[in-house]
mmCIF file of the C-alpha atoms, coordinates in Angstrom:
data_MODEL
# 
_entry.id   MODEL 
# 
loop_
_atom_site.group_PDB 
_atom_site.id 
_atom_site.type_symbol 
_atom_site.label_atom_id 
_atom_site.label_alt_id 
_atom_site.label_comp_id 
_atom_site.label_asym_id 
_atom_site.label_entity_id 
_atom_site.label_seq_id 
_atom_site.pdbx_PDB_ins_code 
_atom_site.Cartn_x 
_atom_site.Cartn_y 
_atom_site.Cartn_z 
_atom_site.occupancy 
_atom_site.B_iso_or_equiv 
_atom_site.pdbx_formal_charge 
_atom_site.auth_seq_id 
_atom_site.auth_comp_id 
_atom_site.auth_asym_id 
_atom_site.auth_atom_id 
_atom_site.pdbx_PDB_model_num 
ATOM 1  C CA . UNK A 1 1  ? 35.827 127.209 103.261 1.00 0.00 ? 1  UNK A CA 1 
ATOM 2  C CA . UNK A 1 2  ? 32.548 126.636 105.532 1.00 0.00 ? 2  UNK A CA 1 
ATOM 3  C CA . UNK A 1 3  ? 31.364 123.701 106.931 1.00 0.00 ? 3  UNK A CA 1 
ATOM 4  C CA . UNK A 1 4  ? 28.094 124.726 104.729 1.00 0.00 ? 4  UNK A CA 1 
ATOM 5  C CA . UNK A 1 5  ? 29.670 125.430 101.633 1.00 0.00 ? 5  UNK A CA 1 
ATOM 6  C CA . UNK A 1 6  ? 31.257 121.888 101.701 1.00 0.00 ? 6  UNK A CA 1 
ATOM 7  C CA . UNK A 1 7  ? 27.826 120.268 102.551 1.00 0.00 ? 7  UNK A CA 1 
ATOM 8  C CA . UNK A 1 8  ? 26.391 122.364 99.670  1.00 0.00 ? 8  UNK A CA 1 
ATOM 9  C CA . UNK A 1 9  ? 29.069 120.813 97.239  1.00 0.00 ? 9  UNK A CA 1 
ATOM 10 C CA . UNK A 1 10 ? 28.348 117.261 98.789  1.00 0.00 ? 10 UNK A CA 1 
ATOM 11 C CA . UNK A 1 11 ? 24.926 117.537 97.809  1.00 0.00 ? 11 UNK A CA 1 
ATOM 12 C CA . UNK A 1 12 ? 25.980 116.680 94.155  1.00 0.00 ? 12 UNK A CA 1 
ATOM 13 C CA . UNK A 1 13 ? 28.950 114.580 95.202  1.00 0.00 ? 13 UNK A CA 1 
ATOM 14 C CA . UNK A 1 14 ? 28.408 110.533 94.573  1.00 0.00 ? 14 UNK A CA 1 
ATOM 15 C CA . UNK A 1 15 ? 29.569 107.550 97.255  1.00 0.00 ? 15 UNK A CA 1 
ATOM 16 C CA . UNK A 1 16 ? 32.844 106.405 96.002  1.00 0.00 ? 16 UNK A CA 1 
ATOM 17 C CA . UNK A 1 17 ? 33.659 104.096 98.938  1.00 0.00 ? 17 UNK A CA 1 
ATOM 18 C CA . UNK A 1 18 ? 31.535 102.080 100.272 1.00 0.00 ? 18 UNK A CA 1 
ATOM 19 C CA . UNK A 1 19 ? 32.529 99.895  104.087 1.00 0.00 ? 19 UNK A CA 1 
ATOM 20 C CA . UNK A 1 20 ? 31.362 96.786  104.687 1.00 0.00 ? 20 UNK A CA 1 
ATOM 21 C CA . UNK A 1 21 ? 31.444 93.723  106.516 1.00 0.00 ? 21 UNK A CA 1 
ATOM 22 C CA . UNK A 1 22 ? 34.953 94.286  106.309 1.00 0.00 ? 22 UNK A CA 1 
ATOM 23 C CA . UNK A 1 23 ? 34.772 97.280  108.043 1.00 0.00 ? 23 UNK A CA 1 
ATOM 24 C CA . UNK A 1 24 ? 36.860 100.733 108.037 1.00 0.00 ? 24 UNK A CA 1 
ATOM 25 C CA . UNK A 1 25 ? 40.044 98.941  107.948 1.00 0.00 ? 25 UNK A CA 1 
ATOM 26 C CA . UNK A 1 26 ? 39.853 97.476  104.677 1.00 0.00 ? 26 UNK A CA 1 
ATOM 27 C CA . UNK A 1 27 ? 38.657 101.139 102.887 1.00 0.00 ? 27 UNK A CA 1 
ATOM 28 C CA . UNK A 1 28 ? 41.639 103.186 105.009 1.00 0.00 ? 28 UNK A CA 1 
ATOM 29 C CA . UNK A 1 29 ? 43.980 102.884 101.817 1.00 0.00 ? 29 UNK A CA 1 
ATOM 30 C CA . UNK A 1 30 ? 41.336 103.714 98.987  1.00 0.00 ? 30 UNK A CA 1 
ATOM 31 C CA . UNK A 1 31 ? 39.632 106.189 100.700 1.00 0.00 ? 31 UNK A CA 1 
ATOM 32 C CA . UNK A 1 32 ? 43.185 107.992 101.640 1.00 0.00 ? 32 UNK A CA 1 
ATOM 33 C CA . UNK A 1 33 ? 44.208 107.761 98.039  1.00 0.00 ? 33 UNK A CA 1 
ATOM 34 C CA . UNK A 1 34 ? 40.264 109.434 97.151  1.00 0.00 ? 34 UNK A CA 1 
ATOM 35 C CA . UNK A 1 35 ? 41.107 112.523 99.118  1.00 0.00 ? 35 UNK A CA 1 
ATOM 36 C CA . UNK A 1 36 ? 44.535 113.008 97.784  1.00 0.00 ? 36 UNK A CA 1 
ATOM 37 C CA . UNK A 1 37 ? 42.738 113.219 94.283  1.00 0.00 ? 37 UNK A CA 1 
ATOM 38 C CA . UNK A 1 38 ? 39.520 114.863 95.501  1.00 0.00 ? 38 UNK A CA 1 
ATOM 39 C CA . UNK A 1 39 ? 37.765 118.136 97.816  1.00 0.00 ? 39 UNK A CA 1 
ATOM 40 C CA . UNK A 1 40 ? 35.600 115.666 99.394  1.00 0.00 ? 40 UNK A CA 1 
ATOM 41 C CA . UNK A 1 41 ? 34.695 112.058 99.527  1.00 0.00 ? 41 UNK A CA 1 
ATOM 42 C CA . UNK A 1 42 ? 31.216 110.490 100.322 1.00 0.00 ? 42 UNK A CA 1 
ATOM 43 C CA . UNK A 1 43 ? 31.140 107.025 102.144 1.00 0.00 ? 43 UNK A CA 1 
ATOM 44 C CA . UNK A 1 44 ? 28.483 104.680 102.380 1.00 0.00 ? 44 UNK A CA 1 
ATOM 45 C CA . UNK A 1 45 ? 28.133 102.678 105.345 1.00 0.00 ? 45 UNK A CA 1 
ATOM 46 C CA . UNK A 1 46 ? 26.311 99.341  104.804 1.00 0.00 ? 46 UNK A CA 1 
ATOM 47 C CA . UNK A 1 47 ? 24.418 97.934  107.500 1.00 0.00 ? 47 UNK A CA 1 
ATOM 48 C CA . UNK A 1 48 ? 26.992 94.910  107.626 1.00 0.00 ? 48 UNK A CA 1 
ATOM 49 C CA . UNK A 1 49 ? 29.349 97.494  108.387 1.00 0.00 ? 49 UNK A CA 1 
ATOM 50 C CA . UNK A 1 50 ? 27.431 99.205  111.484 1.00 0.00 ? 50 UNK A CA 1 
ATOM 51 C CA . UNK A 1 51 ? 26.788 96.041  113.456 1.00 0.00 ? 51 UNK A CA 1 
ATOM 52 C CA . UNK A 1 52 ? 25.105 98.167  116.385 1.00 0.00 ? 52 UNK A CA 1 
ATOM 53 C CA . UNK A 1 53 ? 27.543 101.140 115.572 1.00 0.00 ? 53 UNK A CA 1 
ATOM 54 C CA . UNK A 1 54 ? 25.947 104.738 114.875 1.00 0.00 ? 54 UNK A CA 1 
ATOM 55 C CA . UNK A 1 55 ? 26.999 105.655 111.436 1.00 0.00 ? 55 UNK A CA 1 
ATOM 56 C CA . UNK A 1 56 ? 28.396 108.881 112.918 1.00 0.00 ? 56 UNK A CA 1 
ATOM 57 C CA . UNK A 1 57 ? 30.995 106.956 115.433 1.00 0.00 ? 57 UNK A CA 1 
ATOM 58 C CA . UNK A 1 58 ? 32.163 105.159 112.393 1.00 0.00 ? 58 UNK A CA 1 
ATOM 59 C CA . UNK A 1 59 ? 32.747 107.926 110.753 1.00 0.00 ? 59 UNK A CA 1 
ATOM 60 C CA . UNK A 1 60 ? 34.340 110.238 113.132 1.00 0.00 ? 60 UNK A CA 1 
ATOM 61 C CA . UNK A 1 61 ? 36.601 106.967 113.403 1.00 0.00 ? 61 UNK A CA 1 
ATOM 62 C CA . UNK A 1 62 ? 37.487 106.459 110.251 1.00 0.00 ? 62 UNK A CA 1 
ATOM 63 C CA . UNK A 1 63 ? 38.083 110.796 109.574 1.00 0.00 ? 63 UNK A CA 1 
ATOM 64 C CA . UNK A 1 64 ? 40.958 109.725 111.995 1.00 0.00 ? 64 UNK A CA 1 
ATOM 65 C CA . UNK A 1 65 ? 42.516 107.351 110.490 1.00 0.00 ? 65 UNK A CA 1 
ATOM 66 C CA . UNK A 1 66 ? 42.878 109.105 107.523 1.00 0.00 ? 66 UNK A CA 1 
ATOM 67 C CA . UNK A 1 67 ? 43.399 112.353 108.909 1.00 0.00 ? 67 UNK A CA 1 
ATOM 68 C CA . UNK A 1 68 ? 40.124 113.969 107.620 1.00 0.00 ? 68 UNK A CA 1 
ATOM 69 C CA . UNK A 1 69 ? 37.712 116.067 108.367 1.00 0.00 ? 69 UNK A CA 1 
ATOM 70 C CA . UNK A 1 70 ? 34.121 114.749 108.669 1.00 0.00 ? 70 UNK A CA 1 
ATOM 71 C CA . UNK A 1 71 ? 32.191 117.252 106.945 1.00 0.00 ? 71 UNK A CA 1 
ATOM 72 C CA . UNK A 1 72 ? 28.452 115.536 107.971 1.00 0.00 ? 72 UNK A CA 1 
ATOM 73 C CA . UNK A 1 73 ? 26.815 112.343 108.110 1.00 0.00 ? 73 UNK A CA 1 
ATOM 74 C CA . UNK A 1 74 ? 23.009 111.782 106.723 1.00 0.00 ? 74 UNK A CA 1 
ATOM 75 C CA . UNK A 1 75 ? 21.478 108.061 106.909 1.00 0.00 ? 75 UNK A CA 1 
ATOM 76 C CA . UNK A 1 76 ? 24.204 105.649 106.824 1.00 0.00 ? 76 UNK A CA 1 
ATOM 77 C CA . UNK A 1 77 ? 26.235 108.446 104.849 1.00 0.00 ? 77 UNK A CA 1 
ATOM 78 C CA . UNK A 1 78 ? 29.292 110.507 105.574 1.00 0.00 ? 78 UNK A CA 1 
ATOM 79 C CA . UNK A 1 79 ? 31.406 113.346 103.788 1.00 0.00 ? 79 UNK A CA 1 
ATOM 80 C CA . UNK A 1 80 ? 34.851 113.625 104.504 1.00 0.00 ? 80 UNK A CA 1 
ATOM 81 C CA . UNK A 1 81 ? 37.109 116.561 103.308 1.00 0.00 ? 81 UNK A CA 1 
# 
């Protein structure tokens, strides 16, 4: 599967974890349990979340935790397969 046809798939994919002022930590378990269940998983990253942060660094931070792929961020919006 490309990188494209995932991002083509996102495109009608809604955010189902959202990361707050809590930060990653506290959406590690949910959004773990999300992929187990689903292709791909959009995350919303609100700005109490980025504190000075790119969106993108958060991201790529949080595909590691849970052992993802980060498909592509847009905005303050990632896809993870």
């Amino acid at each position: 599967m490309t990188d494209q046809t995932l991002r083509q798939e996102a495109h009608d994919v809604d955010v189902t974890v959202w990361v707050g002022k809590s930060g990653i930590e506290s959406v590690v378990d949910e959004l773990d349990d999300q992929l187990d269940d689903r292709r791909l998983v959009k995350v919303k990253f609100l700005r109490s979340a980025r504190a000075g942060t790119s969106t993108e660094a958060l991201a790529e931070e949080l595909a590691d935790m849970v052992d993802a792929e980060l498909v592509e961020t847009r905005g303050n919006t990632a896809v993870l397969h």
